[in-house]
N, C-alpha and C positions, 0 to 999 in steps of 0.2 A: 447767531441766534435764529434767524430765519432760515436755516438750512436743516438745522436743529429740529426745529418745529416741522419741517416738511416731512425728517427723515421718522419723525412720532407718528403722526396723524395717518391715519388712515387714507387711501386716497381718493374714496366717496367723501369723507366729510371735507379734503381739501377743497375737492372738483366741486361741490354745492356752495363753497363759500367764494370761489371764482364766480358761478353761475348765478347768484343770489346778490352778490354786487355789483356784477354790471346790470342787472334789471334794475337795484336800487338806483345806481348813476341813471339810467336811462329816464327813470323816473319821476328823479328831483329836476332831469333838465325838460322833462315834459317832453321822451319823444322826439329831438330834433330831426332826427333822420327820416321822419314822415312827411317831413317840408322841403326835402333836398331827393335831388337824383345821386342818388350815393353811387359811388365806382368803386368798387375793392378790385389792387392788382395785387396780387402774391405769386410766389415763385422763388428761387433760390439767387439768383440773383438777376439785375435789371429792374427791380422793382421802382427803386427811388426817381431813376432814370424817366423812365413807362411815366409812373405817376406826373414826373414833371410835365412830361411830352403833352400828357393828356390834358392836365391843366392848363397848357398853354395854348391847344388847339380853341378848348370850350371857351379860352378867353378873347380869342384872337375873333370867335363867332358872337362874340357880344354877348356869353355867358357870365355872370361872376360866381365864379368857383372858388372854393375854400380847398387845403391839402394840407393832407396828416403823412410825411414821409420819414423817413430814418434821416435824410441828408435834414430835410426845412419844412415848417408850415407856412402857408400864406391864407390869409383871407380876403379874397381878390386879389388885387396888387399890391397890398401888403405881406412884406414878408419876414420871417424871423426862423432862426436855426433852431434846430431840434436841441433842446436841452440836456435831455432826458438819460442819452446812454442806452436807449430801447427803443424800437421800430413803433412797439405799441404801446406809449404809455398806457396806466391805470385805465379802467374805464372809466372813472370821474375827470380826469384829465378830455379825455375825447368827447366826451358829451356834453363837457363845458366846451369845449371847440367848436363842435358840433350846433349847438344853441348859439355860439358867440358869428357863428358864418350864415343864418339865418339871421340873427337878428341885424348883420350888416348887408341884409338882401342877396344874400349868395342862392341859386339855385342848385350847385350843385356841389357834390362834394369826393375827393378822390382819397381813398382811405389805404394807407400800405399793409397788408394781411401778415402775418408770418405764423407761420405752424405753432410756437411757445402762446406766442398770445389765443392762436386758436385754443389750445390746451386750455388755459386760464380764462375758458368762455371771456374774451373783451370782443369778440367780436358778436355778444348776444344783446339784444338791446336795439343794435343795428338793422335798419328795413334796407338790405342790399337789392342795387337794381339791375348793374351791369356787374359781370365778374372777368377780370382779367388773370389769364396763366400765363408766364412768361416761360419758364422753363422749371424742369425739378434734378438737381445732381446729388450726389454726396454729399451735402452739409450739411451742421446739425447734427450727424448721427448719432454723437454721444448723449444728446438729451434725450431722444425717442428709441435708442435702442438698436433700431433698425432701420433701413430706410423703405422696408413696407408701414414701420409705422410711423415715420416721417411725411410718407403718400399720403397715410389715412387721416393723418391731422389736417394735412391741405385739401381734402375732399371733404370734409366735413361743411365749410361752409357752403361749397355748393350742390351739398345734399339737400341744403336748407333754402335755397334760392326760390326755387319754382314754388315753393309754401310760404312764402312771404306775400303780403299782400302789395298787389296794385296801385301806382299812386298815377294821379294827374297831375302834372305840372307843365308850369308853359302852355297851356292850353293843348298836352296832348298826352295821353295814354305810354306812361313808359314801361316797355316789353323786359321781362327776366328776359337776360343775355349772359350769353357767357361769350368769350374770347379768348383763342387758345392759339399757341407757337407753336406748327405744325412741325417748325423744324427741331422742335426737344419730343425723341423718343417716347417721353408720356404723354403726348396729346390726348391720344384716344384714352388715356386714362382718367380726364377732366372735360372731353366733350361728350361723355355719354350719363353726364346727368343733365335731367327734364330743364328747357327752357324754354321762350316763347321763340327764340332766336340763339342761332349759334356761326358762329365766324370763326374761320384758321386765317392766320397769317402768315409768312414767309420770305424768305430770301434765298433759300433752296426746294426745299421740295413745293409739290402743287398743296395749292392751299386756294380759299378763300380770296385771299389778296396776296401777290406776291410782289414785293419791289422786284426791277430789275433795271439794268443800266447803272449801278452803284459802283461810283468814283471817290475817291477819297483823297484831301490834302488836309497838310495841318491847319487852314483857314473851318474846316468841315468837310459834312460828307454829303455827297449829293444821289437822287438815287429817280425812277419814274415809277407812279404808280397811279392804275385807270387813265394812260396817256396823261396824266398832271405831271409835269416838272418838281419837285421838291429840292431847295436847297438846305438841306441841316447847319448851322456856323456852328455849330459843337462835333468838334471830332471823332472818328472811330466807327467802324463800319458795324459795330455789336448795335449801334446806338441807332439804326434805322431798324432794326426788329423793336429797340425801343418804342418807338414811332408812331409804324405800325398802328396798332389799338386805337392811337387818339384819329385814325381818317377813320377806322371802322366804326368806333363811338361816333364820329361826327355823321355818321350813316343814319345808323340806329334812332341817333337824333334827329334826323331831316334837316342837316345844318348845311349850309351853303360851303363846299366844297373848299372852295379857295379861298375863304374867312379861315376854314381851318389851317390848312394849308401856310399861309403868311403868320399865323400864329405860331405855327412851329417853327418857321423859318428866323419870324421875332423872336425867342428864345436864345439869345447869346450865352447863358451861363446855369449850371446847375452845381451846386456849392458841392467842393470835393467828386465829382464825377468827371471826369478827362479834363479838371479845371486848369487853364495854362497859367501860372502863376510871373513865369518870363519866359518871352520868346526870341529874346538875345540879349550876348554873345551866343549862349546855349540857353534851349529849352527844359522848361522844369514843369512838369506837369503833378497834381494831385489825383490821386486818384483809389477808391475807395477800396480797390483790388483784392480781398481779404480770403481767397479760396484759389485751386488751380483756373477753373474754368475762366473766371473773370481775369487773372493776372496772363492766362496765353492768350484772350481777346484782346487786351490792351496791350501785350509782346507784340501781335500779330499786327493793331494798326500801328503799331509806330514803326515797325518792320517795314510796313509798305510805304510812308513817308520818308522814310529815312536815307536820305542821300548817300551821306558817307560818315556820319557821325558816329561816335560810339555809345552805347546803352549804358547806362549806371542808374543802378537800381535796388531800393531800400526794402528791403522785405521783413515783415515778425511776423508771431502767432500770437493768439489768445490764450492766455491761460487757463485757472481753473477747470481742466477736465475737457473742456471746448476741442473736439476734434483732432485730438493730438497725434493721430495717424497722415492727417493731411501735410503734418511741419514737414518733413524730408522729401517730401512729392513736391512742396513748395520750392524747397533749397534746389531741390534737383532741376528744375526747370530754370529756375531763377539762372541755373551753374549752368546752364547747358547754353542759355538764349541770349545774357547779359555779357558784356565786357567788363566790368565791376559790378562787383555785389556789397550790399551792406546790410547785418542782420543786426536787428535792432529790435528795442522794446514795441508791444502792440498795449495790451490790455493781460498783462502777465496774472491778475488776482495775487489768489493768498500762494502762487505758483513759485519757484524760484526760479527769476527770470534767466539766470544764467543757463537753467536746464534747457528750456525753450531754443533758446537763438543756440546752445549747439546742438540740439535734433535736428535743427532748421543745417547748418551748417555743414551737418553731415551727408545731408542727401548734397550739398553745393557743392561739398570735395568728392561725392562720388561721379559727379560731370568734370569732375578735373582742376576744379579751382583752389586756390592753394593761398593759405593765410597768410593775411600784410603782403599778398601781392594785388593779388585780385578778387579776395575778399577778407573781409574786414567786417569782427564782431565788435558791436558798441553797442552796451546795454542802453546807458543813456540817450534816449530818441535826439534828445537835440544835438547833442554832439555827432550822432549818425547821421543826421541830415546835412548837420555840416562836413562831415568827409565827404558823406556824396556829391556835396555842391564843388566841395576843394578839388573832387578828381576831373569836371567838367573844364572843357575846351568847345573851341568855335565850333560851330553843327553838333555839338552833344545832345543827346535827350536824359535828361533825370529826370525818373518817376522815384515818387516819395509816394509806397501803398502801405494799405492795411486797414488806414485812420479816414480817409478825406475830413469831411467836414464835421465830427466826433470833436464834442467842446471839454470831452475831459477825457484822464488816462486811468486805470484803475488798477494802482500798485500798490500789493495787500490790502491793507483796509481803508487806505489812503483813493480819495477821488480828486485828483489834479486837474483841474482848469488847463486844457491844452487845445489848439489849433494849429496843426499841422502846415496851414496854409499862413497862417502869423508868424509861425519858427520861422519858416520856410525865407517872407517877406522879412523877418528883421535880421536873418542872418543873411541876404543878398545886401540885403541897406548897409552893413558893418563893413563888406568885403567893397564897395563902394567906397566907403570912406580915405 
């Protein structure tokens, strides 16, 4: 029905009644984001990651910070997983959050942007104070069309930055900023709107701030930046451009360097992001991986740890219309980099999922992999995850992606209550038995 109605309506009177509800939400909560130093990081992917990182810095400097991410919300150091199935719930949703991290004394708040929600103005309402760009690729495209008009939905908010009004908090004057990943191609795409303050970050090119000295084990990743030592305990070298952002916020803020710093280091886990679920016989990692870019950065760290183990690895697509160019780009890397593969349900919609995992399959036999030997279609995710666990031996790594920490599955009209990282844990608990 609701697809229905979109495919009626005109898309002025759609775009006015996105725009006209979240001023109503903004309304009924009175505003909250006039009381908080709001952070929006968007980007294609790394966002949920970023968000955490920066949460943890401002928490680690004696801020209490509130976070609206795809993986979890916390307010302060309380925490709870994203319910929703959406990066950006409703705007009643966020503005009740919003008002609820104010009224538990949070000063600040770290909000996850995504291009669809920009579309459905939820980000209007919002007094943005810091903006973060992580990076922008191919995804997404089948909703915008293109990926100039994928760009231009991410540039919109920070058209809107530098016209936002000023707030005091903390007893100080906080500066429009933006914060940009020198090392994603569109930098200069997102740091040439007006701000009081603009920062690049990096781990290749010159930038702003660049880590360098970046060492990796599966305990974490360690890396130096402004001569400070940083040790990351959450794996993966993609995960210090993570980082990043929250020393440069901790700048912008005049916060004491190494409050931030031990904040990020206290950060042992972010739900479904390189979450290690077991770390012997074999490791099993969760991990949110759902496009190429993010599943060759997580190929790539576990590459560099990996002794002598072999890869097995669970891959699916989304259905309903979702990017369905990317399946065989997925299979084929997955074919080319993995020692087993297993193609399995993601979030198939009203899709038939059998179509999905063999698009996915076909690009995996074109790197050479060959069915019931060393790969293996299994629509049923739980039972996928259990081959992948069944093909594991001593120094194995299985990654189980697509999902990380996503509390349900959505097959046809059907919304299933699912965690990947629970499957995961009750089918090692059985094989125990």
């Amino acid at each position: 029905m609701k697809q229905l109605i979109k495919k009626i309506l005109p898309k002025f009177i759609l775009y006015f009644y996105h725009y006209l509800k979240a001023y109503l939400a903004a309304i009924i909560y009175m505003f909250p984001s006039s009381k908080l130093i709001i952070i929006g990081v968007t980007g294609t992917k790394g966002k949920s990651s970023s968000a955490n990182f920066v949460w943890a810095g401002l928490t680690g400097a004696g801020i209490k910070t509130g976070l609206l991410s795809t993986a979890n919300f916390r307010i302060g150091d309380e925490e709870f997983l994203n319910r929703y199935h959406m990066t950006m719930p409703s705007p009643l949703v966020i503005q009740k959050m919003l008002r609820q991290m104010v009224n538990n004394n949070c000063k600040a708040a770290i909000i996850e942007i995504t291009s669809e929600g920009i579309i459905q103005s939820r980000h209007r309402g919002i007094n943005y104070d810091i903006l973060v760009f992580t990076n922008l690729t191919a995804e997404h495209i089948a909703s915008h069309g293109t990926f100039a008009n994928y760009r231009l939905a991410k540039q919109k908010v920070f058209k809107l930055l530098n016209k936002q009004k000023r707030k005091t908090i903390l007893q100080r004057l906080i500066p429009k900023t933006i914060i940009a990943n020198a090392d994603s191609g569109e930098v200069n795409n997102f740091i040439k709107f007006e701000a009081d303050k603009t920062f690049t970050f990096s781990i290749i090119n010159p930038a702003d701030v660049r880590a360098v000295s970046i060492k990796e084990s599966i305990e974490g990743v360690s890396f130096t930046i402004n001569n400070n030592d940083v040790n990351l305990r959450i794996a993966g070298k993609f995960n210090v451009l993570n980082a990043l952002p929250a020393i440069i916020i901790g700048e912008v803020l005049k916060l004491n360097s190494e409050d931030v710093i031990k904040g990020l280091e206290n950060l042992i886990k972010i739900p479904g992001r390189m979450e290690i679920i077991q770390s012997s016989p074999f490791m099993v990692i969760v991990d949110y991986a759902h496009e190429k870019e993010s599943l060759n950065a997580l190929l790539d760290s576990i590459e560099a740890i990996n002794k002598f183990g072999k890869i097995i690895l669970l891959i699916g697509g989304e259905g309903g219309g979702r990017d369905k160019s990317k399946r065989a780009i997925m299979g084929e890397i997955a074919g080319k980099r993995a020692d087993y593969l297993v193609v399995s349900n993601v979030d198939p919609y009203e899709e038939a999922p059998g179509i999905i995992i063999n698009e996915i399959s076909e690009g995996a036999k074109s790197a050479g992999m060959k069915i019931d030997k060393n790969l293996f279609l299994i629509e049923n995710r739980k039972e996928g995850i259990r081959k992948a666990l069944s093909l594991a031996n001593l120094g194995d790594f299985v990654l189980i992606t697509g999902k990380g920490s996503e509390q349900s599955m959505i097959i046809g009209a059907d919304k299933i209550p699912w965690d990947d990282r629970i499957i995961t844990k009750e089918i090692l608990s059985e094989k125990k038995k």
